[in-house]
C-alpha positions in Angstrom: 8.9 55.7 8.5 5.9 54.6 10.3 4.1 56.7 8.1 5.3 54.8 4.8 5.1 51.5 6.4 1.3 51.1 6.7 0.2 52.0 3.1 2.5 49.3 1.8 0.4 46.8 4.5 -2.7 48.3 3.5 -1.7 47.7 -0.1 -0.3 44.4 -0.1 -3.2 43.4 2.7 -5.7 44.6 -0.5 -3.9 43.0 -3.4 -2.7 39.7 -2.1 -6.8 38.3 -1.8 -7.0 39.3 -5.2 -3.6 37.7 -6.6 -4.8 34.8 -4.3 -8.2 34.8 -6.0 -6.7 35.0 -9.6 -4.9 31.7 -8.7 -7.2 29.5 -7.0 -9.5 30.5 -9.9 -7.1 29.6 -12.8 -6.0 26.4 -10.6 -9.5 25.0 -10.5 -10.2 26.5 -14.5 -7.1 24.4 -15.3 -8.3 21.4 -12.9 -11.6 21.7 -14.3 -10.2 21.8 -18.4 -7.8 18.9 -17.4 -10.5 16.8 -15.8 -12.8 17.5 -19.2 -10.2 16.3 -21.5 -9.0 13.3 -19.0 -12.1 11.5 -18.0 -13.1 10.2 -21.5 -10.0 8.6 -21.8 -10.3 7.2 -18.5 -13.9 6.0 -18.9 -12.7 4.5 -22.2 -10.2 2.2 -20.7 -12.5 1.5 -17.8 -15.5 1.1 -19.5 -18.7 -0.2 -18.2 -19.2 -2.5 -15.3 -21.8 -4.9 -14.8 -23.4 -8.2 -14.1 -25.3 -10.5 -16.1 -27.6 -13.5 -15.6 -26.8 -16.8 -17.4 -29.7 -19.6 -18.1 -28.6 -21.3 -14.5 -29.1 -18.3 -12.8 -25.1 -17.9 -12.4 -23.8 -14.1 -11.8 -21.3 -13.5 -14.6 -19.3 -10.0 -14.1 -18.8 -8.5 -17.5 -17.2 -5.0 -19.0 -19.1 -3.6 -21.7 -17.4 -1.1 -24.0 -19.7 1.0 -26.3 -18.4 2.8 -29.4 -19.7 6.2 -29.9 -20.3 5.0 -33.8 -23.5 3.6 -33.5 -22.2 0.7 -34.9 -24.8 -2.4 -35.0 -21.4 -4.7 -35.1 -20.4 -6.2 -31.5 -17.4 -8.2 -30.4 -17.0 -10.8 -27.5 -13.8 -11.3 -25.3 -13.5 -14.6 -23.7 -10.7 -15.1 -21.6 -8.0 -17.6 -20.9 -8.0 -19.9 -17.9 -7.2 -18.8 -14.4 -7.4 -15.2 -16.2 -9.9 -12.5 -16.5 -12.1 -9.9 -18.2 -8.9 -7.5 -16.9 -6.8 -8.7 -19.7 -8.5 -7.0 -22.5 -8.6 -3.4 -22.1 -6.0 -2.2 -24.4 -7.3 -4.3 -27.0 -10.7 -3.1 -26.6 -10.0 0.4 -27.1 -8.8 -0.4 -30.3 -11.8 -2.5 -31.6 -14.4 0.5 -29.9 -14.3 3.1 -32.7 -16.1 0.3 -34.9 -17.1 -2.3 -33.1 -19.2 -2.4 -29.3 -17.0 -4.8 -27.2 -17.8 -6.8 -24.2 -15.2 -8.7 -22.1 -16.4 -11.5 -19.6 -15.3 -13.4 -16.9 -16.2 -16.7 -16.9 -17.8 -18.2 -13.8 -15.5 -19.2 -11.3 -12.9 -16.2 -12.8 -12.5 -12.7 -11.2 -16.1 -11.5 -10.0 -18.3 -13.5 -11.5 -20.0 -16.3 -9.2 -18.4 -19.8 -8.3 -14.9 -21.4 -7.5 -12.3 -22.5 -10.4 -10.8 -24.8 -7.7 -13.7 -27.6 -7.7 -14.6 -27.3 -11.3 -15.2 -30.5 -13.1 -15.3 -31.0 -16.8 -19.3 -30.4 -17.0 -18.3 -27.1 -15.3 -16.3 -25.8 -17.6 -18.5 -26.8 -20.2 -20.9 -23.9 -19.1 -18.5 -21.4 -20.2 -20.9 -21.6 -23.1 -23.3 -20.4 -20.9 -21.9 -17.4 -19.7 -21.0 -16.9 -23.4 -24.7 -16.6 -24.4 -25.2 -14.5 -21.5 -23.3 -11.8 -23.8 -24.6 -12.7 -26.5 -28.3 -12.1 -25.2 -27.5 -8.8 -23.7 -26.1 -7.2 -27.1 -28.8 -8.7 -28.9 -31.2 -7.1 -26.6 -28.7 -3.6 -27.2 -29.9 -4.0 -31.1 -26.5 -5.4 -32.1 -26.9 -7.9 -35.1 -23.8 -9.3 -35.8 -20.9 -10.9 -34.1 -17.5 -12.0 -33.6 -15.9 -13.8 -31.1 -12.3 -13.6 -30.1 -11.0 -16.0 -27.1 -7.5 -17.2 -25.9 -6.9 -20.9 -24.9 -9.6 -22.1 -23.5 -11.9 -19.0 -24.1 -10.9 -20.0 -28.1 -12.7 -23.3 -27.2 -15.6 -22.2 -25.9 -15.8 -19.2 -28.9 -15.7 -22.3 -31.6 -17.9 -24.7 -29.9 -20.3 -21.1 -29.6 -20.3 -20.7 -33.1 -20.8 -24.1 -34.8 -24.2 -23.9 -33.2 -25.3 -20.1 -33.5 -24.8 -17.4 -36.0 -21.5 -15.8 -35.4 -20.2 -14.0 -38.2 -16.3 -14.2 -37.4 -13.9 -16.1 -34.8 -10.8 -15.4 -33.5 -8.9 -18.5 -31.7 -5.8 -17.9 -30.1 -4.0 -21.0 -28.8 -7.3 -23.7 -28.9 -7.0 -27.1 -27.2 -8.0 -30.2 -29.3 -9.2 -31.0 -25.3 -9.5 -27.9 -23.1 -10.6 -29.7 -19.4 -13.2 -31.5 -21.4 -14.1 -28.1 -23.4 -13.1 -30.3 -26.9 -13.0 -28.8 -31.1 -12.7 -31.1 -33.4 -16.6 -32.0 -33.9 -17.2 -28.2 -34.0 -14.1 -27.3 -36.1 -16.1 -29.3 -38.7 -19.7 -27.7 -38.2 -18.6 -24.0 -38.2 -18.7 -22.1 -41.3 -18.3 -18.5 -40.7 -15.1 -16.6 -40.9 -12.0 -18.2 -38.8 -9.2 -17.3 -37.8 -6.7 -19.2 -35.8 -3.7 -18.5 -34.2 -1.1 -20.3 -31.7 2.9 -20.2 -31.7 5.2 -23.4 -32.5 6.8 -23.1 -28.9 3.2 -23.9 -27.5 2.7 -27.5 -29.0 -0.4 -28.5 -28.0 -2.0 -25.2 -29.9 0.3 -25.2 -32.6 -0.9 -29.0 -33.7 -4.8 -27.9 -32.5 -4.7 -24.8 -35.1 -3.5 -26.9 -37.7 -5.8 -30.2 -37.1 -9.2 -27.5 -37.0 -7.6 -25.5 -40.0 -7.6 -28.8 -41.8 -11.0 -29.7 -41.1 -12.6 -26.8 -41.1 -15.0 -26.0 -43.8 -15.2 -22.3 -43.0 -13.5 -19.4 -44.6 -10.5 -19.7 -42.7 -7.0 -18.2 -42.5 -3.8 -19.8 -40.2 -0.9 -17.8 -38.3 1.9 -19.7 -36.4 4.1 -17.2 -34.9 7.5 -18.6 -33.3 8.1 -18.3 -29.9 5.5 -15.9 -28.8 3.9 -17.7 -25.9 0.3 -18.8 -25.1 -3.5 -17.4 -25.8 -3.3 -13.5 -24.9 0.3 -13.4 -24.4 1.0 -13.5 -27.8 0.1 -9.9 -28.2 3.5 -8.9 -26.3 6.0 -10.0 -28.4 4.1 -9.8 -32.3 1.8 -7.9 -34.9 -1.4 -9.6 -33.0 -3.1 -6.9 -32.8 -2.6 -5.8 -36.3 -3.4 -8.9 -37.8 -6.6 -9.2 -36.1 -7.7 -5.5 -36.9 -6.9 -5.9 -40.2 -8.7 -9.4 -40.4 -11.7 -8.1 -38.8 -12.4 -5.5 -41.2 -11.5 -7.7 -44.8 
C-alpha cells in the first residue's frame, strides 16, 4: 500500500507546478490580451490632462482629446456655470474620429485657478480668456480651423469668441441675452460663420435668447427648440442632441 502511495505523491508533487504553471501563465496571457484591448478605450474616455496658461497668467485645467485621423479640424468645449470640463466625455468620443477636441474649465471651475464664489461681472468676462488659451494651444498643434460648442454661459462666451476671431462654426446651447454680465446681442449681430442655436421652451430665458440672436444674426444659422428638455448640456439626456450636432457639424 505504502508502496503505491508514494508514486502517486511523487507524480502529482511533479505535475501540479506544471498545471500550476500552465495557469498562472494563461491568467497573465489573458490579463495581458485584456489589458491591450482595454486601455485604448480607457485612455479614450480619459483623454489627456493638462494645464494651460491664459494672457493673465491664470492656470486653466484642460482635457485634450486627439483623433488618430490626423485631422487639421479642432473643436472647443466650454462648459456651463458651476460645471466642468467632466461633462463632456461621452460627447467627445464621438467628435474624436474627425475632429481633435479640447474641453476646459473655466477659471474659478473644477482645477483650473480661482474661486466662482467672489466673481464679479468683469470676472466672468475672462472666460474669453481662458477660451483663447485653447485656442492658442491647437493653433500651436497645427489645427486650422474651429468650432466652438458651449452650454449656457459657455454658449456666451463661444459667441462673443467668434464675432471677433475666425471660428468656422458655433454651437450654443441655452445662451443668455445677459449671462452675469457675459451679454450677445452686439455679437449675435457681428458673427458670421456657421450657427447653430439651441435651448428648450421650458427654459424661457434661452428659448427667447435663441430666437432674439437667430433674428439678428447675419450668419448662416439654423434654430432648434426642443420641449421640455432642460438647460445647456442637459439637453442631451432626454433628445437627438447629439445627432443633430454631428450631423450639423459635418453639412
Amino acid at each position: 500500500m505504502g508502496n503505491r502511495v508514494i508514486p502517486l505523491v511523487v507524480f502529482f508533487g511533479i505535475l501540479a507546478p506544471i498545471l500550476m504553471g500552465c495557469t498562472a501563465k494563461s491568467i497573465a496571457d489573458g490579463g495581458r490580451e485584456a489589458q491591450s484591448s482595454e486601455v485604448p478605450g480607457n485612455a479614450l474616455a480619459q483623454g489627456e490632462n493638462m494645464e494651460l496658461r491664459t494672457s493673465d497668467g491664470i492656470k486653466i485645467s484642460a482635457t485634450y482629446y486627439k483623433s488618430q485621423s490626423g485631422t487639421r479640424n479642432a473643436i472647443i468645449l466650454l462648459h456651463m456655470l458651476a460645471r466642468s470640463k467632466a461633462d463632456w466625455p461621452d460627447f467627445a468620443r464621438k467628435l474624436q474620429p474627425d475632429y481633435d477636441v479640447m474641453a476646459i474649465d473655466f477659471r474659478g471651475h473644477g482645477e483650473s485657478d480661482g474661486e466662482l464664489g467672489g466673481f464679479q461681472p468683469a470676472d466672468f468676462q475672462k472666460f474669453i480668456l481662458d477660451l483663447q488659451a485653447a485656442v492658442e494651444y491647437l493653433g500651436k498643434s497645427g489645427k486650422k480651423t474651429y468650432a466652438i460648442i458651449g452650454g449656457s454661459i459657455g454658449a456666451n462666451v463661444a459667441l462673443n469668441y467668434g464675432a471677433d476671431k475666425d471660428v468656422e462654426r458655433l454651437v450654443l446651447l441655452s445662451p443668455g441675452l445677459d449671462y452675469r454680465g457675459v451679454k450677445t446681442e452686439e455679437a449675435g449681430r457681428k458673427y458670421v460663420g456657421k450657427l447653430l442655436l439651441i435651448a428648450s421652451e421650458d427654459d424661457p430665458v434661452s428659448a427667447q435668447a435663441v430666437r432674439k440672436i437667430y433674428n439678428i444674426s447675419l450668419a448662416k444659422k439654423q434654430l432648434k427648440i426642443y420641449q421640455n428638455a432642460g438647460h445647456g448640456t442637459r439637453m442631451f439626456a432626454s433628445t437627438d442632441l447629439e445627432e443633430l450636432v454631428l450631423n450639423w457639424l459635418k453639412s
